[in-house]
N, C-alpha and C positions, 0 to 999 in steps of 0.2 A: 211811579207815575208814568205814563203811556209816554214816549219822544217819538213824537209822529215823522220830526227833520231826521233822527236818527232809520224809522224807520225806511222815510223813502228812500235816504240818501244810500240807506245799504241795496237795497234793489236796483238803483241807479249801476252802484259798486257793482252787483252784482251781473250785472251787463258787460259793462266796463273791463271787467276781469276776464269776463269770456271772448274779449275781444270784440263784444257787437256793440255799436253805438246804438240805441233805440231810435233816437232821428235820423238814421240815415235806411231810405226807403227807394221804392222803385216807383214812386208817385204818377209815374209815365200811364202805368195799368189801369189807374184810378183816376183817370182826371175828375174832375168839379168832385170826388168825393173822400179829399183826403184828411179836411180840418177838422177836430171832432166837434162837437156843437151841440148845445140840448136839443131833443126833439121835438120839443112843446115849445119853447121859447126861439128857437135857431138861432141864438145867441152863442156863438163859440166860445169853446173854455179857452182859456189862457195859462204862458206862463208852465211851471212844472205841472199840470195838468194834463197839457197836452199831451206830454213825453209820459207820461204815466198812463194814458188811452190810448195813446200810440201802443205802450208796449201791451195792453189790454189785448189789441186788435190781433195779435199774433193766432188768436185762437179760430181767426177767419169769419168774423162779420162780414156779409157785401158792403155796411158804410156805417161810418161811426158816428153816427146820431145816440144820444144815449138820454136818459132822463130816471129819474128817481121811482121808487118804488109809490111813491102815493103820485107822482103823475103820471105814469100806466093807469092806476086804477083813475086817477080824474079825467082821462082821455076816452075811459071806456075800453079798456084793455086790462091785461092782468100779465105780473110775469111767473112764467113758468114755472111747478116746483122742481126743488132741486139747482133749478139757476143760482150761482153764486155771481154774486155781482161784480163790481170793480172799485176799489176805496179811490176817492179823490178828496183835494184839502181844500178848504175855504179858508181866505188869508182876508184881512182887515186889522187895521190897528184901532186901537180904543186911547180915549183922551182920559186920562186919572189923577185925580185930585188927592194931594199926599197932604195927609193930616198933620204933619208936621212936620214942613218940610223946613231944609236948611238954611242958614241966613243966608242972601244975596242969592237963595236961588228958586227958581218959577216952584210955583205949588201945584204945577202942569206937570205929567211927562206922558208919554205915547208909549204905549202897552202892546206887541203886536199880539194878536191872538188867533189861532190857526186849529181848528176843526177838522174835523172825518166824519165823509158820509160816502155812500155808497151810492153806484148807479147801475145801472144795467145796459147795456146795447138793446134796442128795437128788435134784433133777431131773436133774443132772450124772451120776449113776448110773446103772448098772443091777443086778436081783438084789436090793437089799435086800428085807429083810420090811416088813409090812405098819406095823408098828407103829412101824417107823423113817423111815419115808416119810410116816408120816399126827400120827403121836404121837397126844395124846388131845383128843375134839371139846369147843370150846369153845363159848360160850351168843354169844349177839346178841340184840339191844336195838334197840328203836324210836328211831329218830332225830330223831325232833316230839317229845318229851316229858323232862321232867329222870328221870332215873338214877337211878333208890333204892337201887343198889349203891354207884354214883358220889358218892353225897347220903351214906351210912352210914357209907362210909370215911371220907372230909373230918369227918365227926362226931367217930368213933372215933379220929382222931388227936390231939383235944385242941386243936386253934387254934380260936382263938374268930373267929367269920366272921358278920359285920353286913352281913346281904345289904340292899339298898335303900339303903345307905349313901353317898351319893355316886358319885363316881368309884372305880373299883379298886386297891387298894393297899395296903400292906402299914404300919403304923403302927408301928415301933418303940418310940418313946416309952411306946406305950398296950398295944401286944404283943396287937394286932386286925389281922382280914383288915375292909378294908370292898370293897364290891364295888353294881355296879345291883341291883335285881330281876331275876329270871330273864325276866320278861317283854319288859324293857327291851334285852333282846341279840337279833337276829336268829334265833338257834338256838341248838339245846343244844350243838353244838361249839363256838362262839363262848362260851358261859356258860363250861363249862368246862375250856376252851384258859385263859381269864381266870383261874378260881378255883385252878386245878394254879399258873398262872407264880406268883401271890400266896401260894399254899402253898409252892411251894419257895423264896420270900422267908423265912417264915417260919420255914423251917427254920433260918435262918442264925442266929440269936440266940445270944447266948451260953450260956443253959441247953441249946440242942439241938445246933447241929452249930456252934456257934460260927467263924461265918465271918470275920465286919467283918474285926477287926483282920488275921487273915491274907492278909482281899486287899488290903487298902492296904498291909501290909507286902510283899506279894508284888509286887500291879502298879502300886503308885505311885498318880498322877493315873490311870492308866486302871482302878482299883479298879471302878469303877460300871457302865462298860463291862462289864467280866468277871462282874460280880456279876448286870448284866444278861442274858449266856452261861450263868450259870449255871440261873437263873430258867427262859431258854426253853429247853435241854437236858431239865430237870426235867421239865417240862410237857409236853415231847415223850414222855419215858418213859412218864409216865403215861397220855399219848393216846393212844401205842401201844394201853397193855394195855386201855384200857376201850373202845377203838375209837372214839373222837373224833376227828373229821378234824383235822389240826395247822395252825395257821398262826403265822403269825410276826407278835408281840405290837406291836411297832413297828418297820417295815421302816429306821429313820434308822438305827441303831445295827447296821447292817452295814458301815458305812463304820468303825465303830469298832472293828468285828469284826479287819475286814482289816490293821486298822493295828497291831492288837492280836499280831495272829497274824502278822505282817512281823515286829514285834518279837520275840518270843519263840515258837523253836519247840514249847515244849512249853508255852504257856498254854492249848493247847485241851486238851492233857491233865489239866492242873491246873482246868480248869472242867467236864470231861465225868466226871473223878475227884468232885468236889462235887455235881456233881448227882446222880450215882446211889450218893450219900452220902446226901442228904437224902431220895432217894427210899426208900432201904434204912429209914432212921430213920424215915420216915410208915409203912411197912409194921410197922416194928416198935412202933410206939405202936399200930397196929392189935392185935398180937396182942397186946399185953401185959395187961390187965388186963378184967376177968367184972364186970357180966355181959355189958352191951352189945357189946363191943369184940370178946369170944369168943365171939360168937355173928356175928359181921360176920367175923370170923376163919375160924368153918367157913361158912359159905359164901365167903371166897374158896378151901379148899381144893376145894370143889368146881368151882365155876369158875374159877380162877385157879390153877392150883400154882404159877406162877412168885412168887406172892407167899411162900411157905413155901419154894422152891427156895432163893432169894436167902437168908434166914435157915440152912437149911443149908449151903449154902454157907459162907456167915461163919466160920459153927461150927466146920466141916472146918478151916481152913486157919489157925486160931486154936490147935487141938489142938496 
């Protein structure tokens, strides 16, 4: 029987090995077109998805919009022959009724189940419209200078962030971001690549996405490890959308990766799943509360839809 987690996880591996993280990118190049996203829906994918059309992208699309083989032809396009597409996974759990189940226990349990289907990039086409090729233009940002988008959201999310604080890092105890001066980092990619890994620390807490305990109960002694996956997954998503170049936060902790991902084929699911948890929850502290935060709110619908896609999203599949 086909292991779809074994297979990713070994492509993942097989990155890994060669030294290249697949999330860390020069996003600077490409601003507003770095998230992948269906073409037809502009619904961005999520999750180990992304990281899987990330590493798709390496064969030089100008934007990774992508969509299935029957919506080309439903848009009024076709793709190419010869095109080989890109496998990505469809994840959902299913609710299943055990016909005889045990005494004192539920006649419920949750089944998860994870599918492959294939896509194509838009450049892989021909015939689409205009609109499914290009989708809609996004803003660019000065690359010498901190980010007053980048600065408003980190606000609006409610973690409290002690810049000039020392070294960078995430305080539990005291439930503060400390981090240098902006002045003190190279560039504002470096600022913050550092400030996204420390926020989606952040996230983990028990009031927001309460992580600790489930990753020491999940991965044991390599909890920190993972926790550390999850941090730079995070920090990738978010450098995707604001177009910060990515780098990887401490290069030691790929050796931890690998060992990580030897062991268990679906741990990079269960960390690529947590970050773009926490990153869904920073969006949604974003929009939730006036005046500040809805007001930081519409302007990402103007630049940003994927920040309101992602929240729809949610919503649909919760109905």
């Amino acid at each position: 029987m086909k292991n779809l987690y074994q297979e990713v996880t070994l492509r993942i591996l097989h990155e890994l090995e060669r030294g290249v993280l697949p999330w860390v990118r020069p996003w600077a190049a490409t601003a507003g077109a770095n998230v992948p996203c269906n073409a037809v829906t502009n619904r961005p994918y999520s999750g180990t998805n992304v990281i899987l059309l990330w590493l798709a992208e390496k064969r030089g699309w100008p934007t990774p919009r992508f969509l299935t083989f029957n919506q080309a032809k439903a848009a009024g396009g076709t793709v190419r022959a010869g095109e080989h597409g890109t496998k990505v996974v469809f994840m959902k759990r299913l609710i299943v009724k055990d016909k005889w189940p045990k005494a004192g226990e539920d006649d419920e349990r949750m089944v998860p189940l994870m599918r492959e289907y294939t896509v194509f990039n838009v450049a892989q086409c021909d015939g689409l419209p205009e609109h499914v090729i290009n989708g809609k233009p996004m803003r660019t940002r000065n690359p010498d200078t901190r980010d007053e988008l980048a600065d408003d959201f980190v606000k609006a999310t409610g973690a409290v962030v002690k810049e000039g604080a020392g070294q960078a890092m995430y305080v539990p105890s005291q439930d503060f971001i400390g981090i240098p001066m902006f002045a003190a980092f190279k560039d504002a990619d470096k600022f913050y690549n550092t400030l996204f890994h420390e926020l989606t620390h952040w996230t983990g807490a028990k009031a927001r996405c309460d992580r600790s305990d489930g990753m020491e109960g999940r991965f044991g002694d390599n909890a920190y490890a993972a926790e550390e996956l999850v941090a730079q997954l995070g920090a990738a998503f978010m450098c995707a959308e604001f177009a910060f170049d990515g780098e990887c936060q401490d290069a030691s902790y790929i050796a931890h990766w690998i060992r990580l991902l030897k062991k268990d084929d679906k741990a990079f699911f269960t960390a690529a799943s947590a970050a773009q948890k926490a990153v869904d929850f920073l969006r949604g502290q974003v929009l939730a509360e006036e005046p500040l935060e809805q007001q930081v709110a519409e302007r990402f619908l103007e630049d940003r839809a994927l920040l309101v896609n992602n929240l729809v999203r949610d919503m649909r599949e919760n109905i």
